[in-house]
N, C-alpha and C positions, 0 to 999 in steps of 0.2 A: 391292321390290314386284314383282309379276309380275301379268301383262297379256295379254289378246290383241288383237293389232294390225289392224285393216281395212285398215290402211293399208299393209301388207305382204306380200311373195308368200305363199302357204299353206306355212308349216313352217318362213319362217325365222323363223330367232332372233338376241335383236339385246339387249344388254345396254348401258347409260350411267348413267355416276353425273348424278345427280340434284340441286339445290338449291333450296331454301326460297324459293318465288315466290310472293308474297302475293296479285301481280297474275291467279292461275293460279285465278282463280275457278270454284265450281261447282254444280250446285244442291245437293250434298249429299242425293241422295236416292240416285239408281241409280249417280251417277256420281262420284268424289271423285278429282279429281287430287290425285296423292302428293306435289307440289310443294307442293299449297296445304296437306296434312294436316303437313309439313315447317314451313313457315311457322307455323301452328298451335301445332306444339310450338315452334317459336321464342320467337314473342308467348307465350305460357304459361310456359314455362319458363326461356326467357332463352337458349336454345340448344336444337339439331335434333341428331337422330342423322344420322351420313353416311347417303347413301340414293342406293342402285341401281334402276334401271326396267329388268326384264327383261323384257321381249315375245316370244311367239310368232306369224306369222303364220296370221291364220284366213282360213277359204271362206265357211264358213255358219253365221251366228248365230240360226239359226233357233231358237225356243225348243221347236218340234216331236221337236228332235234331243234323243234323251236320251242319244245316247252320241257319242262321240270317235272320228274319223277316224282309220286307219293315220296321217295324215301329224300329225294333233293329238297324236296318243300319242306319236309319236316328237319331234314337238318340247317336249312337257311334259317328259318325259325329260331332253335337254338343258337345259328348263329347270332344271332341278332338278340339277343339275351344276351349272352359271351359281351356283346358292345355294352348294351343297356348298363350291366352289374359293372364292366369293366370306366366307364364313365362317369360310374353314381361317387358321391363322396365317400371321401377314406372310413373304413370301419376296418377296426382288429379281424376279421375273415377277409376282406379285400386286402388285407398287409399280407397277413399267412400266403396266399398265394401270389402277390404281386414281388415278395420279398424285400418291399418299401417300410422304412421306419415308418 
């Protein structure tokens, strides 16, 4: 899942694997935590796919802005590495941080 963060200096980036929290309520309209859509395919199907929250930090969520900051662009970037490495086949550095045998 990728995200931008308020809660975060402007640009970073900040990756965590993720689990199915049913408690991770939400209205389901603008906003759907990936925990609770996790939980979802659980209840549904009897099991979740593993699941990452990438985040990049944002300044201005103004809906005025139609375009993306030097500092957004370069962290969307990175974002999208975070996917690439996180998608590539298992190696011993993708365990160490995925905490997958």
């Amino acid at each position: 899942f990728l995200d931008a963060a308020a809660d975060a200096e402007p640009g970073a980036v900040h990756c965590r694997r993720i689990e199915p929290d049913a408690s991770a309520l939400s209205t389901m309209a603008h906003f759907l935590d990936p925990r609770e859509l996790l939980a979802w395919c659980q209840g549904l199907h009897g099991r979740a796919p593993e699941g990452y929250l990438s985040t990049a930090g944002g300044a201005c969520f103004d809906y005025a802005h139609c375009q993306l900051t030097p500092i957004a662009e370069a962290a969307l970037e990175r974002l999208l590495e975070q996917v690439a490495w996180l998608t590539q086949p298992q190696t011993d550095d993708h365990r160490a941080l995925t905490g997958k045998p």
